[in-house]
KEVEXKOL-557320 format. One line per 4 residues: number of its first residue (from 0); their letters; for each residue x, y, z of N, C-alpha, C, O. Coordinates in nm, 2 decimals. Atoms other than C-alpha are relative to their C-alpha. Layout:
<bakols>
NUM) A) X,Y,Z,X,Y,Z,X,Y,Z,X,Y,Z ~ ... $
</bakols>
This chain:
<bakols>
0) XXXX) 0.05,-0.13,0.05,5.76,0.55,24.47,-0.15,-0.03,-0.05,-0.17,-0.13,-0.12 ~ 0.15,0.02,0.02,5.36,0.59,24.44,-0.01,0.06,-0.15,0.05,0.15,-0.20 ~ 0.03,-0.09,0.12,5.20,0.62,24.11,-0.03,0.10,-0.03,-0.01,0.15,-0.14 ~ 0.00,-0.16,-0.02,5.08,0.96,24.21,0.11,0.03,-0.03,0.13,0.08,-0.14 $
4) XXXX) -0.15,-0.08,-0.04,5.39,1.07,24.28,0.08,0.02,-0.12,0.13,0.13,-0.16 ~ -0.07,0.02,0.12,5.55,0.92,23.97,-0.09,0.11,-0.10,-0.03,0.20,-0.17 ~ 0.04,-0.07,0.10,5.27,1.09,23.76,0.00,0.18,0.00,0.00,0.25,-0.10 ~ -0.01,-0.15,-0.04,5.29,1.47,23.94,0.16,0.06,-0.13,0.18,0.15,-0.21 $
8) XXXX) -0.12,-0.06,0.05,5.69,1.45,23.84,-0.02,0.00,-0.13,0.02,0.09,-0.19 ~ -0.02,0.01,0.18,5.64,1.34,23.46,-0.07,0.16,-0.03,0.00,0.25,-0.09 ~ 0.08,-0.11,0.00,5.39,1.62,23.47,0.08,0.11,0.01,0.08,0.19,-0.08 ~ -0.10,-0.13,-0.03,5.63,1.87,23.63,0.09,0.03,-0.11,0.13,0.13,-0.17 $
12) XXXX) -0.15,-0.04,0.12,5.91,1.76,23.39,-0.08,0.07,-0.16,-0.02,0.17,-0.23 ~ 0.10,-0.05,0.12,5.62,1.82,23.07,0.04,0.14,0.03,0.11,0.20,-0.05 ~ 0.03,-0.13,0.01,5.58,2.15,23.19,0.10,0.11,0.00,0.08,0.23,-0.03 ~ -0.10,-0.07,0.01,5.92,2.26,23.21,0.06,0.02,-0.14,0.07,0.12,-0.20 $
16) XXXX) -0.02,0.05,0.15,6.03,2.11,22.87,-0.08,0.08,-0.12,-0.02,0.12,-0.23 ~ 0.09,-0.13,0.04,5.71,2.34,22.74,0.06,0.12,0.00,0.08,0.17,-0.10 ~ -0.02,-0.10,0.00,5.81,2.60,22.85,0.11,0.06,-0.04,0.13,0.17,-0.08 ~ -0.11,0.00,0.11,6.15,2.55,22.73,0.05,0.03,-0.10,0.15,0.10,-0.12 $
20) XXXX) -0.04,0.04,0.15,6.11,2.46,22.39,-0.13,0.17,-0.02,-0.10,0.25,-0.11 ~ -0.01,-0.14,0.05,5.86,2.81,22.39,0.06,0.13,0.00,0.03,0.23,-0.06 ~ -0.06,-0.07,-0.05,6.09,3.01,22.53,0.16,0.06,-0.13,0.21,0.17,-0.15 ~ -0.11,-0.01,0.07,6.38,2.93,22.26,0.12,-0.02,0.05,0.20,0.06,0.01 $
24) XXXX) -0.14,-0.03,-0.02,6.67,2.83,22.40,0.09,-0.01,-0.06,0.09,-0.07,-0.17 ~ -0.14,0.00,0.10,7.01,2.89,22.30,0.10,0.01,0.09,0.08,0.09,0.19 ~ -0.13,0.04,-0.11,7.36,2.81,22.49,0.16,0.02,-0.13,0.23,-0.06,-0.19 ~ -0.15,-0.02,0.08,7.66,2.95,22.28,0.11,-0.09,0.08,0.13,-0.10,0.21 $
28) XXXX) -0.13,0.04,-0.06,7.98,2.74,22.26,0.10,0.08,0.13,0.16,0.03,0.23 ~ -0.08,-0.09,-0.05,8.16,3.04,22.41,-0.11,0.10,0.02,-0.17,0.13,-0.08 ~ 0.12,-0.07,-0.05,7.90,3.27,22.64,-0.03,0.15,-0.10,0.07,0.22,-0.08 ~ -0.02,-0.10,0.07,7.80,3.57,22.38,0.06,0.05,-0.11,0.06,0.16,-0.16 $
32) XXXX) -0.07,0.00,0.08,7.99,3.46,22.13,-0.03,-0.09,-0.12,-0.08,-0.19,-0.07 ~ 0.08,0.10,0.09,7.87,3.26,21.79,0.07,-0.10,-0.01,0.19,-0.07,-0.01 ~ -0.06,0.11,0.04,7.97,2.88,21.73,0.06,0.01,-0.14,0.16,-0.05,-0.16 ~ -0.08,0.03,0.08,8.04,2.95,21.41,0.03,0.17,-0.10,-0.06,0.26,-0.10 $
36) XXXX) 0.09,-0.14,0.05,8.11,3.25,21.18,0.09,-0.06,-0.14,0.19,-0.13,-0.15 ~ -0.05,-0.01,0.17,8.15,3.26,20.75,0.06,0.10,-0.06,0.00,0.20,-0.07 ~ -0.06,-0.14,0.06,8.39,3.49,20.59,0.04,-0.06,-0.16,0.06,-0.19,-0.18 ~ -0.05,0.02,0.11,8.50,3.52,20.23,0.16,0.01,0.02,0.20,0.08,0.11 $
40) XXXX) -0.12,0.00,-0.05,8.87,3.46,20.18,0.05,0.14,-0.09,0.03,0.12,-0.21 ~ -0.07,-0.08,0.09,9.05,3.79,20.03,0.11,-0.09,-0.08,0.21,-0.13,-0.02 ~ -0.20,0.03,0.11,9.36,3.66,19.75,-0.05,0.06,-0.11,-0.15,0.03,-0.18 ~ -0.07,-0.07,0.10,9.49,3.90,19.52,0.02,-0.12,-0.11,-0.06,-0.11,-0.21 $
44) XXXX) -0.04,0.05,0.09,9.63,3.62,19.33,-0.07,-0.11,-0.04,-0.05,-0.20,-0.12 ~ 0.09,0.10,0.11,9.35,3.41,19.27,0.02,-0.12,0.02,-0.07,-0.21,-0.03 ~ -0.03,0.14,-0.01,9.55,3.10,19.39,-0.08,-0.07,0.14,-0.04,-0.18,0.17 ~ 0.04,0.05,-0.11,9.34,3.03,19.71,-0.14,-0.10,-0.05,-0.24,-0.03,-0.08 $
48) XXXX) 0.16,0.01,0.07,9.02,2.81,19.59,-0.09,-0.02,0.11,-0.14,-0.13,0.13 ~ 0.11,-0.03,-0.15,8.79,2.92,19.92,-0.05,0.12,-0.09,0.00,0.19,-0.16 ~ 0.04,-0.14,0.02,8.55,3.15,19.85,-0.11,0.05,0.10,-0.15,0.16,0.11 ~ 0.01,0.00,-0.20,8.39,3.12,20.22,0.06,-0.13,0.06,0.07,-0.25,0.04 $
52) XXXX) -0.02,0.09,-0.04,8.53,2.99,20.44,-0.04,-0.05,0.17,-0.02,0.04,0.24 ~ 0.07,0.00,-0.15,8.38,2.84,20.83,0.14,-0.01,0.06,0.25,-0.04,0.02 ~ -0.12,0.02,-0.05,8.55,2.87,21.11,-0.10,0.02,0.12,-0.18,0.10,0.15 ~ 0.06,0.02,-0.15,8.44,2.76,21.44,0.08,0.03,0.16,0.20,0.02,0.19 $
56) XXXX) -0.10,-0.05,-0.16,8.52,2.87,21.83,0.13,-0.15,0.00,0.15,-0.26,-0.03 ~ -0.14,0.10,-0.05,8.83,2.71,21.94,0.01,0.05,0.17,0.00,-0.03,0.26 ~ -0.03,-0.02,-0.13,8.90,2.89,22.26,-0.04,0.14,0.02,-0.03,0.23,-0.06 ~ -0.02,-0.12,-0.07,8.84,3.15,22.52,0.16,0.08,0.06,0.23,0.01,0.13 $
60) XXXX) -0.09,-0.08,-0.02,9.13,3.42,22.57,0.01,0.03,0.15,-0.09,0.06,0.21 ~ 0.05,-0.06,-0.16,9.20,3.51,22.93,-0.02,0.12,-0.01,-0.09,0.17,0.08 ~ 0.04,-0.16,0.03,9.20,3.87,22.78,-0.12,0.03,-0.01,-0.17,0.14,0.01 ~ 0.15,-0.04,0.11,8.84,3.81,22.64,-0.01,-0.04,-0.12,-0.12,-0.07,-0.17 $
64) XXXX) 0.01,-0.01,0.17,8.92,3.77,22.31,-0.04,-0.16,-0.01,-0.02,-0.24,0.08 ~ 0.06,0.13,0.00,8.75,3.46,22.14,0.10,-0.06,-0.16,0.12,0.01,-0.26 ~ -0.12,0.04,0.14,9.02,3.23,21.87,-0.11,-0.08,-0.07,-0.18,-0.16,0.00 ~ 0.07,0.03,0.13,8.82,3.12,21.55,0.09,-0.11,-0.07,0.21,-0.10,-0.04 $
68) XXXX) -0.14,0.12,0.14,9.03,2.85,21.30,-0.10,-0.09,-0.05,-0.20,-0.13,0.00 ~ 0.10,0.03,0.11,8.88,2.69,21.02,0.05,-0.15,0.00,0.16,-0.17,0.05 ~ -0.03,0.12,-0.03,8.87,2.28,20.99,0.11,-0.05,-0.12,0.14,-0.16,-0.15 ~ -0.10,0.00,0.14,9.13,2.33,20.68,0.17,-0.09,0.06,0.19,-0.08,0.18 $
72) XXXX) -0.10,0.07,-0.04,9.48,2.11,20.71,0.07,0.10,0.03,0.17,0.06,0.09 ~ -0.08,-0.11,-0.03,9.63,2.42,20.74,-0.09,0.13,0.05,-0.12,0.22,-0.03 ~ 0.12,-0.06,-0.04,9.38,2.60,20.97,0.03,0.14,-0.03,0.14,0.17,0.01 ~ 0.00,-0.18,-0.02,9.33,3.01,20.91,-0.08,0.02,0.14,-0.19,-0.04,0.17 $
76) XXXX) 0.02,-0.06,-0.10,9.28,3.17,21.20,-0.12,0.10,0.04,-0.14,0.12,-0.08 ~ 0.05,-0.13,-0.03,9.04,3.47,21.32,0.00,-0.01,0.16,-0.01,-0.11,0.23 ~ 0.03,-0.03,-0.13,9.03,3.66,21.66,-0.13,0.10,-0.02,-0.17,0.19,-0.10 ~ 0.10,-0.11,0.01,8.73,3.81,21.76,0.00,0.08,0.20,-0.05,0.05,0.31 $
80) XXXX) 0.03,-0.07,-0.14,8.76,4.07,22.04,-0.08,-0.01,0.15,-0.18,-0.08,0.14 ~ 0.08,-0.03,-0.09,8.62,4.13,22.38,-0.11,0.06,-0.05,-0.22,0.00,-0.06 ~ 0.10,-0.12,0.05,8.42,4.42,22.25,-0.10,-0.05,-0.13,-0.20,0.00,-0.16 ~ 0.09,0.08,0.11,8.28,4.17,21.97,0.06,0.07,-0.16,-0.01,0.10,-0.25 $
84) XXXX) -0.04,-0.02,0.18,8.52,4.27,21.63,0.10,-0.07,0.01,0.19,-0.10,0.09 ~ -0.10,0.17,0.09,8.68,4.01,21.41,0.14,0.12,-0.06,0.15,0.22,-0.13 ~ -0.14,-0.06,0.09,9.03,4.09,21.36,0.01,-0.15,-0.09,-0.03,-0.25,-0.04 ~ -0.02,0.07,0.11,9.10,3.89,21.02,0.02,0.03,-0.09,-0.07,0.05,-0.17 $
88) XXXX) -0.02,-0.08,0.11,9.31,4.04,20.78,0.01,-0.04,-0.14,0.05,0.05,-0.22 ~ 0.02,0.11,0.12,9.27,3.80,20.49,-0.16,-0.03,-0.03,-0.20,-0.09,-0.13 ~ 0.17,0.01,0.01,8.88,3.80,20.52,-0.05,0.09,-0.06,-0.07,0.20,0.00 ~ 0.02,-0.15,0.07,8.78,4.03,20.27,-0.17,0.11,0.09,-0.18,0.24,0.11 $
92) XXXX) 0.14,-0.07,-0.05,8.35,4.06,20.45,0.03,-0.04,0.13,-0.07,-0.10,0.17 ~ -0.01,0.01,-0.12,8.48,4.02,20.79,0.09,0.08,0.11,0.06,0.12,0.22 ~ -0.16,-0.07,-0.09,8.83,4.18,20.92,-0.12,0.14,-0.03,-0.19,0.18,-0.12 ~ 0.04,-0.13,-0.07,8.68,4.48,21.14,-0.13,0.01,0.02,-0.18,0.11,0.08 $
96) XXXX) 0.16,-0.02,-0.02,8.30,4.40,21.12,-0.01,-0.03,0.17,0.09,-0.06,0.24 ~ 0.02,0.05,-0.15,8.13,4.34,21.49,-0.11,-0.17,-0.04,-0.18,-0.22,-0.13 ~ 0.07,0.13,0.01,7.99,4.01,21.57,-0.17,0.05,-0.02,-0.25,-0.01,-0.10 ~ 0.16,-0.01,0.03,7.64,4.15,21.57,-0.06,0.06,-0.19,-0.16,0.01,-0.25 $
100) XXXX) 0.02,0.01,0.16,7.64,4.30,21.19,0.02,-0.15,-0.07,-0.05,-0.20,-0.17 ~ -0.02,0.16,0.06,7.77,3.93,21.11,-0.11,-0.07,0.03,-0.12,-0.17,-0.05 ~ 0.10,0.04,0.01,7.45,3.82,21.24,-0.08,0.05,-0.06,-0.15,0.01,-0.16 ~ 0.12,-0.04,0.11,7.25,4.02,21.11,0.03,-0.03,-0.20,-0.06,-0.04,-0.29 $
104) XXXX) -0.02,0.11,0.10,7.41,3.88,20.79,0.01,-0.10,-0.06,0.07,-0.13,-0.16 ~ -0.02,0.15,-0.03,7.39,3.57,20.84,0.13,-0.03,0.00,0.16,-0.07,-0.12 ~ -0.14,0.02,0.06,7.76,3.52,20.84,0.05,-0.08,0.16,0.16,-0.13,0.18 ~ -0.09,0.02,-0.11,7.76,3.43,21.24,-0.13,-0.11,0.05,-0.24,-0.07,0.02 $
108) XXXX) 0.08,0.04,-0.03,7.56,3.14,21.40,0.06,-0.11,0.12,0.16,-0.18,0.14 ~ 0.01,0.10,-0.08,7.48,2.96,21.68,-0.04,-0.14,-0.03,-0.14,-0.16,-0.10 ~ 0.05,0.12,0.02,7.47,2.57,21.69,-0.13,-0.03,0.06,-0.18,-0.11,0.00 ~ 0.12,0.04,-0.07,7.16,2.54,21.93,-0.09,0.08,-0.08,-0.20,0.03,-0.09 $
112) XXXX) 0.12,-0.04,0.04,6.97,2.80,21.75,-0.05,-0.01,-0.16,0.03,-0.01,-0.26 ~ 0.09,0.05,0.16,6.72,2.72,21.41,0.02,0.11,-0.05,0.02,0.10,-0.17 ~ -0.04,-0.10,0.07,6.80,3.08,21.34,0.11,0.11,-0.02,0.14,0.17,0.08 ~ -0.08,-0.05,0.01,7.05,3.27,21.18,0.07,0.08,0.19,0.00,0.07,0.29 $
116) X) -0.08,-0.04,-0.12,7.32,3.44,21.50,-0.01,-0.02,0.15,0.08,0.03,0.22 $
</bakols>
């Protein structure tokens, strides 16, 4: 391989990586869907001591729907729809929101992106 040649591609690869890193990318775990999302936990009784709790993708649904569960020894659950709403009936700021108000709350985020959803 000629040093021209070698130096064209470095150059190529520069220009792509540029344009990349201005561009913003972002690659959700699950296409359209946030890596992670934050809810508060609803209990009546006071005995739960979460008062947010994360919960990251776990899996795609063949329906669509996307499974949520938290890294807890006894994981809680959420589903979040095709249509983009968190079923979570134990979530007091989340059961029934759409994934996009949860960004706009910060409450839903991507791992690839520096900014909130």
């Amino acid at each position: 391989m000629s040093p021209n040649y070698r130096r064209r591609m470095l150059g190529a690869a520069l220009g792509v990586l540029c344009v990349v890193s201005a561009v913003g990318t972002r690659a959700e775990i699950v296409p359209g869907m946030p890596d992670v999302i934050v809810c508060s936990v609803q209990d009546p009784t006071g005995v739960l001591p979460w008062e947010r709790m994360v919960f990251y993708v776990s899996a795609r649904m063949r329906d669509g729907d996307t499974l949520y569960k938290s890294s807890t020894s006894d994981p809680v659950l959420l589903m979040v729809s095709s249509e983009g709403v968190v079923d979570g009936a134990n979530l007091a700021d989340c059961d029934g929101r759409t994934i996009e108000s949860l960004r706009k709350d910060n409450k839903a985020f991507t791992f690839t992106s520096n900014t909130p959803g």
